[in-house]
mmCIF file as gemmi writes it, N, C-alpha and C atoms, coordinates in Angstrom:
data_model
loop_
_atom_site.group_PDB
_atom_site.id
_atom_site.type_symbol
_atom_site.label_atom_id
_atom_site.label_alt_id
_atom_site.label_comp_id
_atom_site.label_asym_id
_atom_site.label_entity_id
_atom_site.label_seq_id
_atom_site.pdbx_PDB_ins_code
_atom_site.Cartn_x
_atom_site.Cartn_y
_atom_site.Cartn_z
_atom_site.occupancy
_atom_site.B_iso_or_equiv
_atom_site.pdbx_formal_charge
_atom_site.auth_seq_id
_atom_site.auth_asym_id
_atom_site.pdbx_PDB_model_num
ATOM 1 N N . UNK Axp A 1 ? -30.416 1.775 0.73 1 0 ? 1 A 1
ATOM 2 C CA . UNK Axp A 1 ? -29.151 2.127 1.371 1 0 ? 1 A 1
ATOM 3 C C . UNK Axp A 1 ? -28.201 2.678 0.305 1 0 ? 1 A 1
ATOM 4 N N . UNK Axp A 2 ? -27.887 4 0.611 1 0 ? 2 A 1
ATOM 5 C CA . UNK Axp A 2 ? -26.866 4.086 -1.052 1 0 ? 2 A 1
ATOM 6 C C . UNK Axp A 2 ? -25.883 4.349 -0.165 1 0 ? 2 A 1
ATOM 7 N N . UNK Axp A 3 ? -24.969 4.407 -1.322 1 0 ? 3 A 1
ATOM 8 C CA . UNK Axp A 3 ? -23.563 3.901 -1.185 1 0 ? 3 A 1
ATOM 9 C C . UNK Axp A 3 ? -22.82 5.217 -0.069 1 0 ? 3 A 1
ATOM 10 N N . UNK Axp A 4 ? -21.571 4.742 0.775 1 0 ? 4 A 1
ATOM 11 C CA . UNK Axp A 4 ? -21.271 6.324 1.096 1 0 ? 4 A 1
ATOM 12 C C . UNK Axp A 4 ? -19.769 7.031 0.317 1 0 ? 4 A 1
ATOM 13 N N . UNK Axp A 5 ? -20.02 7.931 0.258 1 0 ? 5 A 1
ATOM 14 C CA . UNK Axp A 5 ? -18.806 9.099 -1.033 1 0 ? 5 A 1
ATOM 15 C C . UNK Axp A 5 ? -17.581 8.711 -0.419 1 0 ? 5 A 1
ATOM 16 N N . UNK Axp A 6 ? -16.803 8.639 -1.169 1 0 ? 6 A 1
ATOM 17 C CA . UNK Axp A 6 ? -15.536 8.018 -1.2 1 0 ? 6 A 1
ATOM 18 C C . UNK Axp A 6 ? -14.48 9.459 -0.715 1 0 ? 6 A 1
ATOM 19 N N . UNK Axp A 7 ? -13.841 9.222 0.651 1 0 ? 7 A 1
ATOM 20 C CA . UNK Axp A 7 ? -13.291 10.209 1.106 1 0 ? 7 A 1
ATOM 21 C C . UNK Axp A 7 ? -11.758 10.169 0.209 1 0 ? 7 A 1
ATOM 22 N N . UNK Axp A 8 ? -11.342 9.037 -0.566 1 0 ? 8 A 1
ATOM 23 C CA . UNK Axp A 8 ? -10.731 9.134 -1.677 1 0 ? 8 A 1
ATOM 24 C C . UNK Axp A 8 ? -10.268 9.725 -2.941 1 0 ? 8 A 1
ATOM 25 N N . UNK Axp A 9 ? -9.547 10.402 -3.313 1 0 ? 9 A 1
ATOM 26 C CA . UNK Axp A 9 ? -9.725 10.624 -4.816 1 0 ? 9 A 1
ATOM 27 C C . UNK Axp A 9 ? -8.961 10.247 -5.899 1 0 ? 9 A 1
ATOM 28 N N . UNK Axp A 10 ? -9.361 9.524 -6.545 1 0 ? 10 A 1
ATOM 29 C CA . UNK Axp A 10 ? -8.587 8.676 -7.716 1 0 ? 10 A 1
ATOM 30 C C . UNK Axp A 10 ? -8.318 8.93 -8.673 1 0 ? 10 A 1
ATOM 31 N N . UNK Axp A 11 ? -7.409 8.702 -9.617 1 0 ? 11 A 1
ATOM 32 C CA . UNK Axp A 11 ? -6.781 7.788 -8.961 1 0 ? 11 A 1
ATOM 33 C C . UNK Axp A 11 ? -5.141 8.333 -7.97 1 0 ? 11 A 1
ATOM 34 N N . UNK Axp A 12 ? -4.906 7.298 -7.139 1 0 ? 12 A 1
ATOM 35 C CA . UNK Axp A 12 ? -3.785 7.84 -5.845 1 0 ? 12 A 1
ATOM 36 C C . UNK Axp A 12 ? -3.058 6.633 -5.843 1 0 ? 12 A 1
ATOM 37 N N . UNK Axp A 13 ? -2.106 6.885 -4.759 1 0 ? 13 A 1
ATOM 38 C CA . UNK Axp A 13 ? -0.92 5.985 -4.514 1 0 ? 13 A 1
ATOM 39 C C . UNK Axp A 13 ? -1.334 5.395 -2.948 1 0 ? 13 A 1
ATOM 40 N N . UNK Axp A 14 ? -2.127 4.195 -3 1 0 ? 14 A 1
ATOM 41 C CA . UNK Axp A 14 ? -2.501 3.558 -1.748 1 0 ? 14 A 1
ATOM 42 C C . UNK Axp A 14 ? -1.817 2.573 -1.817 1 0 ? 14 A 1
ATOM 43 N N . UNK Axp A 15 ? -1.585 2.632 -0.19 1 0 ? 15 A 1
ATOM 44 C CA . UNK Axp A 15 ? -0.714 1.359 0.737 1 0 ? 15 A 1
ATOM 45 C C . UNK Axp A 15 ? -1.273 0.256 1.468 1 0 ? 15 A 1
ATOM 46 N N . UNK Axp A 16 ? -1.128 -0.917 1.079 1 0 ? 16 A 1
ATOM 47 C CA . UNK Axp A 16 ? -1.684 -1.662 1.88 1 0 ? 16 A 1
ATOM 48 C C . UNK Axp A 16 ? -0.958 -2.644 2.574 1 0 ? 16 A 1
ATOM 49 N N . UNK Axp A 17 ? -1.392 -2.67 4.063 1 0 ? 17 A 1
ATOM 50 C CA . UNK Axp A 17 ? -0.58 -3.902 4.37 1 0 ? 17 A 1
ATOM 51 C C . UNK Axp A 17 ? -0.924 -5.416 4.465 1 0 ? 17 A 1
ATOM 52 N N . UNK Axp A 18 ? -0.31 -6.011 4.502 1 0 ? 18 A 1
ATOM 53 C CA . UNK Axp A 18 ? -0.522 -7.497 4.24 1 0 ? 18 A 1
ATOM 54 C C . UNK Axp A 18 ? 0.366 -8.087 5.237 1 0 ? 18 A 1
ATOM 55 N N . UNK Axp A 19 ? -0.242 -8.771 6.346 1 0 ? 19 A 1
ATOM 56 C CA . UNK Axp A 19 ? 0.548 -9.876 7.142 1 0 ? 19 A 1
ATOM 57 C C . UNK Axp A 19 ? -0.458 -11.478 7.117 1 0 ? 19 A 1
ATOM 58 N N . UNK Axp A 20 ? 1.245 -12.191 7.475 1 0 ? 20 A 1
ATOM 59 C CA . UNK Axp A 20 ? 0.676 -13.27 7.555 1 0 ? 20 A 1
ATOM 60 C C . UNK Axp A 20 ? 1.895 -14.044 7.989 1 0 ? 20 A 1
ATOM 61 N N . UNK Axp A 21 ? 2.232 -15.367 8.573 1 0 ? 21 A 1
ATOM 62 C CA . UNK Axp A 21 ? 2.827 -16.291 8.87 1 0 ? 21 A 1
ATOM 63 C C . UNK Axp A 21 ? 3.728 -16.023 7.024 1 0 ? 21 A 1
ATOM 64 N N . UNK Axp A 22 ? 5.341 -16.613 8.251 1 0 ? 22 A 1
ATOM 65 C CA . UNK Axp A 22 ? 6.19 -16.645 7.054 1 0 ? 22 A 1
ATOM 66 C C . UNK Axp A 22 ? 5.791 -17.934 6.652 1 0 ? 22 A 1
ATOM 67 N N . UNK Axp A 23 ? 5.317 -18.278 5.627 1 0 ? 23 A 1
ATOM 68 C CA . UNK Axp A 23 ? 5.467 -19.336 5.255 1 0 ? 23 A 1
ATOM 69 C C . UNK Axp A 23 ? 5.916 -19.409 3.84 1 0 ? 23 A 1
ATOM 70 N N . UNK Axp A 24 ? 6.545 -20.434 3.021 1 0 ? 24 A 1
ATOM 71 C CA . UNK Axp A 24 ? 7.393 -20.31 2.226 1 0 ? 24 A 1
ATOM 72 C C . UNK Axp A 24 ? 6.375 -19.538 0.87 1 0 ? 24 A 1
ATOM 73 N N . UNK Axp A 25 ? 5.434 -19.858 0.455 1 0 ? 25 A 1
ATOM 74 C CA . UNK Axp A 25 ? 4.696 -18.858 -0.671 1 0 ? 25 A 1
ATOM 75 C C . UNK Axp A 25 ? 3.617 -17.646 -0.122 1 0 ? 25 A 1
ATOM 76 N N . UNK Axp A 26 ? 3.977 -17.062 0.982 1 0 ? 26 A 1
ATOM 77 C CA . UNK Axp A 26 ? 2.968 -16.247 1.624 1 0 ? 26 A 1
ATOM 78 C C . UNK Axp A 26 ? 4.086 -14.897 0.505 1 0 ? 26 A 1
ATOM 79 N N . UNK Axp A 27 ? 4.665 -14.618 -0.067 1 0 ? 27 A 1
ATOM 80 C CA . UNK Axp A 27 ? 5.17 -13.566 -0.512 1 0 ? 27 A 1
ATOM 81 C C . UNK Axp A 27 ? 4.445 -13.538 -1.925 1 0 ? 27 A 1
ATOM 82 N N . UNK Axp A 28 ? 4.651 -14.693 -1.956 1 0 ? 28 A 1
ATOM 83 C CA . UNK Axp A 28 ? 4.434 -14.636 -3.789 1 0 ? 28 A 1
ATOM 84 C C . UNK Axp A 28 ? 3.122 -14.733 -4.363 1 0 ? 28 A 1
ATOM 85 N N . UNK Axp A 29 ? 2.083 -15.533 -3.535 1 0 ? 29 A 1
ATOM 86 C CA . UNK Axp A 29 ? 0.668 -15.48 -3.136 1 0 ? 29 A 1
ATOM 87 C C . UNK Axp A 29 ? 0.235 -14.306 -2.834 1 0 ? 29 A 1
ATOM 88 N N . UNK Axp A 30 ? 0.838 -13.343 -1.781 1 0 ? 30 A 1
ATOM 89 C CA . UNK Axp A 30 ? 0.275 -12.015 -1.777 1 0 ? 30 A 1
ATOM 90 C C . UNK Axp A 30 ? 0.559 -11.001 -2.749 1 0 ? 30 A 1
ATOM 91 N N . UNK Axp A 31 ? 1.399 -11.204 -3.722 1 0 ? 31 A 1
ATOM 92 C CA . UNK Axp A 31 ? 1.659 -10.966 -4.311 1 0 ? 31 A 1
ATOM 93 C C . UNK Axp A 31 ? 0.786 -10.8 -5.976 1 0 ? 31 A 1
ATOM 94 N N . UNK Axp A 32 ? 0.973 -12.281 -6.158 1 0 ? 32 A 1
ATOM 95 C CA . UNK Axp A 32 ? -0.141 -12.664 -7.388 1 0 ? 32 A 1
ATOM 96 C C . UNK Axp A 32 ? -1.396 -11.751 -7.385 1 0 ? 32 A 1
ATOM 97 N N . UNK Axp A 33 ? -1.294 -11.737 -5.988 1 0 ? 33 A 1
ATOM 98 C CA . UNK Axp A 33 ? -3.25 -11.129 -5.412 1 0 ? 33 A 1
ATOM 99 C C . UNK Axp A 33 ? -3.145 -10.094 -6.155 1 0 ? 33 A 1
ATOM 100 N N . UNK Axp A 34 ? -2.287 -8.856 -5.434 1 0 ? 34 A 1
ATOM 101 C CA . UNK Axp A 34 ? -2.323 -7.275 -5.658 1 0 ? 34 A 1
ATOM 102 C C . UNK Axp A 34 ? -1.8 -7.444 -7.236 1 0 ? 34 A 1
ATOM 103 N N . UNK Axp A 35 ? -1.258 -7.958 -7.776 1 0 ? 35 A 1
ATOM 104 C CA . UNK Axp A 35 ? -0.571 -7.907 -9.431 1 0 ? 35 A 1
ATOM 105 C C . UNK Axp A 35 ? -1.948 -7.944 -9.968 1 0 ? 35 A 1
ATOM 106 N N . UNK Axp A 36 ? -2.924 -8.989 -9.398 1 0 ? 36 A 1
ATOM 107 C CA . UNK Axp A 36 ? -4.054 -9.489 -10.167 1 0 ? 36 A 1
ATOM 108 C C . UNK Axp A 36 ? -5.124 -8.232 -10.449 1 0 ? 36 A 1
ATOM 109 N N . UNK Axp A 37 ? -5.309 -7.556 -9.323 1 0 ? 37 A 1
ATOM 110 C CA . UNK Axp A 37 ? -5.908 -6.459 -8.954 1 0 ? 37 A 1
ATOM 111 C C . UNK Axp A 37 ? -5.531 -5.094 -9.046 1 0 ? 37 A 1
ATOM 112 N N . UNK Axp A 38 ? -4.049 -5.103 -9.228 1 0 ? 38 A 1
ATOM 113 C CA . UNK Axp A 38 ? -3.363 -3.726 -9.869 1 0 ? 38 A 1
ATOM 114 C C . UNK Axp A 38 ? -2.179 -4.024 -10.396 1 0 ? 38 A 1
ATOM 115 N N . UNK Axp A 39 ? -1.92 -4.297 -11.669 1 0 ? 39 A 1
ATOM 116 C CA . UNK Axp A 39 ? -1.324 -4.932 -12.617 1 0 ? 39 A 1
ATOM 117 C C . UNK Axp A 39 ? 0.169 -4.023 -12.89 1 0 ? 39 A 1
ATOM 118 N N . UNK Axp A 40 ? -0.453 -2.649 -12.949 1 0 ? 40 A 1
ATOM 119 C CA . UNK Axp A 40 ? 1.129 -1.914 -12.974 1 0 ? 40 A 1
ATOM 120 C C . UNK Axp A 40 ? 1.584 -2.28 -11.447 1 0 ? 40 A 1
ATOM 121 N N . UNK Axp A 41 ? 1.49 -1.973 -10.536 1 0 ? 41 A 1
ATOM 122 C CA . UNK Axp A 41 ? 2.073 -2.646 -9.327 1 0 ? 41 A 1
ATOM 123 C C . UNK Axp A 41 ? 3.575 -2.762 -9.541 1 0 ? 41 A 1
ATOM 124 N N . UNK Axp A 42 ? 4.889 -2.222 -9.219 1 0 ? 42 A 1
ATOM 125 C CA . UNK Axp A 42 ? 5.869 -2.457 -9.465 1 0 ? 42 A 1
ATOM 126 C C . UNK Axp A 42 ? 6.653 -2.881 -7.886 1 0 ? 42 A 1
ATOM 127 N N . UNK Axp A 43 ? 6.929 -4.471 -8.132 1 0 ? 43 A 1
ATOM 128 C CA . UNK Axp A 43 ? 7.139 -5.115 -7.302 1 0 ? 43 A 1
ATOM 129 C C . UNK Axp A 43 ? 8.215 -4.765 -6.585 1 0 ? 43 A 1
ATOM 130 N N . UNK Axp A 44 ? 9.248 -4.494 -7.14 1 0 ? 44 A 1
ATOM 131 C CA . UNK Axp A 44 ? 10.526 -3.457 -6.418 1 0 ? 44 A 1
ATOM 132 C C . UNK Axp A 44 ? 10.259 -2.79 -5.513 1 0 ? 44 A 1
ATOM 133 N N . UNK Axp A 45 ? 9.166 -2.023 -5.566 1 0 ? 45 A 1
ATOM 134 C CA . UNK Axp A 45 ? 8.307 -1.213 -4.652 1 0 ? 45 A 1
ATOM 135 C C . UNK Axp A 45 ? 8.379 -1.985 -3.114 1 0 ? 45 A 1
ATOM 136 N N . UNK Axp A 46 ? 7.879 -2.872 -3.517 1 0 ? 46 A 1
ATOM 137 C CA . UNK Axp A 46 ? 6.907 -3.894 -2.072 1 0 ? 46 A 1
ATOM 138 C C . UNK Axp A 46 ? 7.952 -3.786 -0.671 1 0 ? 46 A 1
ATOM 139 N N . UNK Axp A 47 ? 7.801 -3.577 0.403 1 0 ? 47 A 1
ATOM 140 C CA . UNK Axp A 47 ? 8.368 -3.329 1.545 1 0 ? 47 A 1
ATOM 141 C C . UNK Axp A 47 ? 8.205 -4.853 2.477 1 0 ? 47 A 1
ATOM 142 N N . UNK Axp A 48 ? 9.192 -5.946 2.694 1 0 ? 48 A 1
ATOM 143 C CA . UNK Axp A 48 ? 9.038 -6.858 3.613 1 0 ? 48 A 1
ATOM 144 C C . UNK Axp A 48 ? 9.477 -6.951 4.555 1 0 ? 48 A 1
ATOM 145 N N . UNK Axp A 49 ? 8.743 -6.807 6.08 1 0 ? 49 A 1
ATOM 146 C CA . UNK Axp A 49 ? 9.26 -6.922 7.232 1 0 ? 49 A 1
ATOM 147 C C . UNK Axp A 49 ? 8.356 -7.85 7.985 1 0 ? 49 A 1
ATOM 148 N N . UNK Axp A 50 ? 9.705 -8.874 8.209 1 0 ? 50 A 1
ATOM 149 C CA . UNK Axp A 50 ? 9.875 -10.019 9.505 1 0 ? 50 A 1
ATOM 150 C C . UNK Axp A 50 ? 9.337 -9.524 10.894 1 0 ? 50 A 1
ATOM 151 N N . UNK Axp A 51 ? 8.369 -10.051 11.8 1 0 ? 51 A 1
ATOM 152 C CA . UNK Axp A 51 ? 8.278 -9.954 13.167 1 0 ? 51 A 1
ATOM 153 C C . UNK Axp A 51 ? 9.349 -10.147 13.966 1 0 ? 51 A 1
ATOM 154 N N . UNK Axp A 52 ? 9.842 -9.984 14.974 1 0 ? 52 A 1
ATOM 155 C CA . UNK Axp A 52 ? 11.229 -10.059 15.94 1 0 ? 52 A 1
ATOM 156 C C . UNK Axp A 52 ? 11.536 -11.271 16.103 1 0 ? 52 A 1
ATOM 157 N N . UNK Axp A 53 ? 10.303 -12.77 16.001 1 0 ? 53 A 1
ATOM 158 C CA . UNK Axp A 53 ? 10.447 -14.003 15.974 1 0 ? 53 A 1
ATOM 159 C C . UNK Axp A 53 ? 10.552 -14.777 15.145 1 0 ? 53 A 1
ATOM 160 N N . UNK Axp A 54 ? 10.455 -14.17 13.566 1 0 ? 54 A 1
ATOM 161 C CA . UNK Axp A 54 ? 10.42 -13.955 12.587 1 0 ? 54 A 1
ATOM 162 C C . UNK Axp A 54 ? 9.186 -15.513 11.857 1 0 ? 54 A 1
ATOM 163 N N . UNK Axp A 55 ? 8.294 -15.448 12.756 1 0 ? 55 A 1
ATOM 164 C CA . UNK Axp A 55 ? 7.079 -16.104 13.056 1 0 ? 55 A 1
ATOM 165 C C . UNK Axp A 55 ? 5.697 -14.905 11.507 1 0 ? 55 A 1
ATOM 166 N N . UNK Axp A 56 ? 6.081 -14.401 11.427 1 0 ? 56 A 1
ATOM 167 C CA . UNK Axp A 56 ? 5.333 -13.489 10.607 1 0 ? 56 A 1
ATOM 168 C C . UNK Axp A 56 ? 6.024 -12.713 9.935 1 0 ? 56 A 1
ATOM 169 N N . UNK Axp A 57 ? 5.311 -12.415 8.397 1 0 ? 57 A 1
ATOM 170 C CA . UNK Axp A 57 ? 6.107 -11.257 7.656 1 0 ? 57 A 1
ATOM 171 C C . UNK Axp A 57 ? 4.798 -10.168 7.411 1 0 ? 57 A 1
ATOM 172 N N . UNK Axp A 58 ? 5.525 -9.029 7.345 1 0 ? 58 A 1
ATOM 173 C CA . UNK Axp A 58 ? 4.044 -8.302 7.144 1 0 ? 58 A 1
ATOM 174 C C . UNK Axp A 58 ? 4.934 -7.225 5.625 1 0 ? 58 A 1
ATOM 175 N N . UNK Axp A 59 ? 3.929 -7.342 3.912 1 0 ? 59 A 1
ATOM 176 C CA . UNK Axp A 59 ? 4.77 -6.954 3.512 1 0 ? 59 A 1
ATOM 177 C C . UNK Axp A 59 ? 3.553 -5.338 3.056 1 0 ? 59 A 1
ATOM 178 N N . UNK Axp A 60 ? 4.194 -4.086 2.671 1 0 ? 60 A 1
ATOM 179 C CA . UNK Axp A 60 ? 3.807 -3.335 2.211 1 0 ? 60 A 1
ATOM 180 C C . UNK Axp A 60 ? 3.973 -3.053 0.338 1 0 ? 60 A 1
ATOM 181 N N . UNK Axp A 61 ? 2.482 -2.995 0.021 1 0 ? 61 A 1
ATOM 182 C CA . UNK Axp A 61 ? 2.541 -2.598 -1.375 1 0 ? 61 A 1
ATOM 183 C C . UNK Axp A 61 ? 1.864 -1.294 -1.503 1 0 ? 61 A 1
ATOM 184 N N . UNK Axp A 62 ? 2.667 -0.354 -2.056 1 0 ? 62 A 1
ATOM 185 C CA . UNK Axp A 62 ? 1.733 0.906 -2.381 1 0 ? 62 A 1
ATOM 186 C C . UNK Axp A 62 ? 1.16 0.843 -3.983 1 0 ? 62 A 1
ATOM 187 N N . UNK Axp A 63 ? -0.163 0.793 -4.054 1 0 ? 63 A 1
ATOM 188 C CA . UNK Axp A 63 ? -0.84 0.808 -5.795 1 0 ? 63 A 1
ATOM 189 C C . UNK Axp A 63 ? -0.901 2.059 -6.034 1 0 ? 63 A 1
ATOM 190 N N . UNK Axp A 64 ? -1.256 2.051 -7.055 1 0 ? 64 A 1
ATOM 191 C CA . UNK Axp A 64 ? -2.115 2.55 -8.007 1 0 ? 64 A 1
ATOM 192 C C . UNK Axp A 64 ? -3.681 2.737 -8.091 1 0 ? 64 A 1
ATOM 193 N N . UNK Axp A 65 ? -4.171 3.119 -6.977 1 0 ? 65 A 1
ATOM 194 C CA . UNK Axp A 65 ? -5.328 2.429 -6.887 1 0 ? 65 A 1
ATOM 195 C C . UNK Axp A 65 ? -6.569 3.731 -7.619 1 0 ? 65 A 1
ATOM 196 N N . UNK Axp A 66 ? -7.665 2.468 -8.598 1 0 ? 66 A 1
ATOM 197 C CA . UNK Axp A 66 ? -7.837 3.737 -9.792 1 0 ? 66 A 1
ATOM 198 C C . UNK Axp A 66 ? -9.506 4.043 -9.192 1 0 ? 66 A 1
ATOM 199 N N . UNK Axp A 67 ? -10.292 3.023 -8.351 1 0 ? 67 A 1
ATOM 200 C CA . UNK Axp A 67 ? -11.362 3.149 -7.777 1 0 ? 67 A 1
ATOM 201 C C . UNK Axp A 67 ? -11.868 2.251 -6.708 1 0 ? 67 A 1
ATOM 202 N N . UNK Axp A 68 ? -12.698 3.223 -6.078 1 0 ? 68 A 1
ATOM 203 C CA . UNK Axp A 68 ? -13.197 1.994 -4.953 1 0 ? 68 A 1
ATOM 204 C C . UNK Axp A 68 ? -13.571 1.025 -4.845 1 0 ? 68 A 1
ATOM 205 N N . UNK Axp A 69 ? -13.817 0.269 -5.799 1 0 ? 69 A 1
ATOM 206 C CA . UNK Axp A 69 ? -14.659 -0.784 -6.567 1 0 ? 69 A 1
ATOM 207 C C . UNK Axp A 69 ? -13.206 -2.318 -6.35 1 0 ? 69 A 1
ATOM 208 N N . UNK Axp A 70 ? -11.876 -1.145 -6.971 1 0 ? 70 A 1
ATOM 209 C CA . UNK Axp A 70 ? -10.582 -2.01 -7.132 1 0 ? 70 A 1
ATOM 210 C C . UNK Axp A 70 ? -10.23 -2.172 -5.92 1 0 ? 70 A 1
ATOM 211 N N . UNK Axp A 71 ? -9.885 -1.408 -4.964 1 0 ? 71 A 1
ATOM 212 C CA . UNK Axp A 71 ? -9.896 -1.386 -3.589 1 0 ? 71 A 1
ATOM 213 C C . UNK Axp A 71 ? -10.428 -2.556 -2.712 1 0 ? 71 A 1
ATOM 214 N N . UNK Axp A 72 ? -11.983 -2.606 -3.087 1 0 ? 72 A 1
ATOM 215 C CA . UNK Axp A 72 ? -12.67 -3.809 -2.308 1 0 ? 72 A 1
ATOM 216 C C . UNK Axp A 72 ? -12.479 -4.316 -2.565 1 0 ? 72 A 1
ATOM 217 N N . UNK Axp A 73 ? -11.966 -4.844 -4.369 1 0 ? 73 A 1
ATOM 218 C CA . UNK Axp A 73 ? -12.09 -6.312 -4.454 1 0 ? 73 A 1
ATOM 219 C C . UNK Axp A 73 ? -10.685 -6.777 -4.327 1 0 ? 73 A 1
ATOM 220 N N . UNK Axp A 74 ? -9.338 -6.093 -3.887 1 0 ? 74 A 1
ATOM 221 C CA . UNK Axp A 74 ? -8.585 -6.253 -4.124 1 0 ? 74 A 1
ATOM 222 C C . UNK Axp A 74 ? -8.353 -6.914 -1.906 1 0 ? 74 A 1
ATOM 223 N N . UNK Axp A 75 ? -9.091 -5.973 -1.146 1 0 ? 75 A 1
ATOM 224 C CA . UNK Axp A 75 ? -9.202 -6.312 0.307 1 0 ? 75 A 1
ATOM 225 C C . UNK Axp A 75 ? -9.733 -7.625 0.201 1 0 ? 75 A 1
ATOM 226 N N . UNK Axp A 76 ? -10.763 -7.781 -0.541 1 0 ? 76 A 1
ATOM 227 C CA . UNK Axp A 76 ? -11.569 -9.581 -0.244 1 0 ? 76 A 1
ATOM 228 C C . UNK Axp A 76 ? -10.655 -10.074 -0.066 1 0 ? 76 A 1
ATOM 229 N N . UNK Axp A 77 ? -10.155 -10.267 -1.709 1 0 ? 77 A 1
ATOM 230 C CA . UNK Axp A 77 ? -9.064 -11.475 -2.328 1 0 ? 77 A 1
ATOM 231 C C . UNK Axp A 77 ? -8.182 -11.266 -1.291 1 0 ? 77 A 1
ATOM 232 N N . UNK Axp A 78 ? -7.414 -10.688 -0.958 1 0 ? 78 A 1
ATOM 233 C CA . UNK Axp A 78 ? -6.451 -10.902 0.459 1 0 ? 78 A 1
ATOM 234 C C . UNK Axp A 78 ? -6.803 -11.525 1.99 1 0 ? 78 A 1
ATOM 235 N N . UNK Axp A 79 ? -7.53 -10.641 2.376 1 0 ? 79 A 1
ATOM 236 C CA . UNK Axp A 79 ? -8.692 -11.041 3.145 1 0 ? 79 A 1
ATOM 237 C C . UNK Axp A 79 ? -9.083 -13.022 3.424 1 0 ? 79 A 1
ATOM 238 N N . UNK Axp A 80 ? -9.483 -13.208 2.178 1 0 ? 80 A 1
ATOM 239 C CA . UNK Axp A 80 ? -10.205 -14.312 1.977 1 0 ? 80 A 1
ATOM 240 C C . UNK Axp A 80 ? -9.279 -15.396 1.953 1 0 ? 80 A 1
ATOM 241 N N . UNK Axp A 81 ? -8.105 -14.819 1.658 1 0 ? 81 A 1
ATOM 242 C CA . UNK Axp A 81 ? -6.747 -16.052 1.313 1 0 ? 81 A 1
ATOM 243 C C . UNK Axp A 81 ? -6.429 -16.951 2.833 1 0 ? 81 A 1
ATOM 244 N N . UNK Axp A 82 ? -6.487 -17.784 2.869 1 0 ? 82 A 1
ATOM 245 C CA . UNK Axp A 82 ? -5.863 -18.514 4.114 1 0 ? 82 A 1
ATOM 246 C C . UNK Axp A 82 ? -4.737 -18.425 5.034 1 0 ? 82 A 1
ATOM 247 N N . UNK Axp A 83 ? -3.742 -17.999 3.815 1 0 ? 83 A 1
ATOM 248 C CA . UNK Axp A 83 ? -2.332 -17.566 4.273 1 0 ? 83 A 1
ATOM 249 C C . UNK Axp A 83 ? -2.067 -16.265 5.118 1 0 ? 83 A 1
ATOM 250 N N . UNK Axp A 84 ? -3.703 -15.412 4.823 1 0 ? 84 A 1
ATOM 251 C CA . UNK Axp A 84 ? -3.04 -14.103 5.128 1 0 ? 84 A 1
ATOM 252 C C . UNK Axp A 84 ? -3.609 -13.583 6.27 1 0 ? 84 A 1
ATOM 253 N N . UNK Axp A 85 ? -3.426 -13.037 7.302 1 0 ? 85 A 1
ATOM 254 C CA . UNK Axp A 85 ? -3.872 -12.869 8.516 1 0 ? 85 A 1
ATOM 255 C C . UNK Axp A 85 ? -4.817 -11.636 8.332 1 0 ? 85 A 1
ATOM 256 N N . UNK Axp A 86 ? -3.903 -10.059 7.889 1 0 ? 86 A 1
ATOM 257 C CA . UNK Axp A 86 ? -4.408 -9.146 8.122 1 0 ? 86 A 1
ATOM 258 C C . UNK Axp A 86 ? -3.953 -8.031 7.379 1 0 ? 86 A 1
ATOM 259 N N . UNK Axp A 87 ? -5.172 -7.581 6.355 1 0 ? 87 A 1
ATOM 260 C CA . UNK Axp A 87 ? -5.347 -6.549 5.421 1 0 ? 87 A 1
ATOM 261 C C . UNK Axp A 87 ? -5.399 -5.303 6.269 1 0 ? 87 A 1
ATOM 262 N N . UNK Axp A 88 ? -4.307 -4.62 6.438 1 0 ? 88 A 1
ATOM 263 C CA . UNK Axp A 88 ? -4.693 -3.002 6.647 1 0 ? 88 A 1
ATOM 264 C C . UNK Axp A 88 ? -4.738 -1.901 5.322 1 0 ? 88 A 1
């Protein structure tokens, strides 16, 4: 099975979103993640918006993102976190 070509080209300025229940370290946890995984990451950047019930925050980080490789492993680790509902 080989791999399929990356309709990507790197490195670019990708956005990802991140929701999850407000809960009091769901910012800083999602946070740690993407810093961990794209280190320039300039947090100023990051976009946080509250649901209308304010039951959920969903925040936007745009990277740096330098390959597909960083990409996936950067979706797991979010993904995989407990806190976080949903990687777009």
């Amino acid at each position: 099975m080989s791999e399929q070509p990356s309709l990507i080209e790197y490195p670019c300025d990708f956005p990802i979103k991140i929701m999850g229940k407000a809960q009091q370290d769901f910012t800083q946890i999602a946070l740690a993640i993407v810093k961990y995984h794209a280190p320039d990451f300039d947090t100023a950047t990051m976009a946080v918006k509250a649901s209308k019930n304010g039951t959920y925050l969903s925040l936007t980080c745009t990277i740096r993102a330098t390959s597909r490789s960083q990409l996936d492993a950067l979706y797991q680790a979010l993904s995989s976190h407990p806190l976080v509902s949903v990687v777009l």
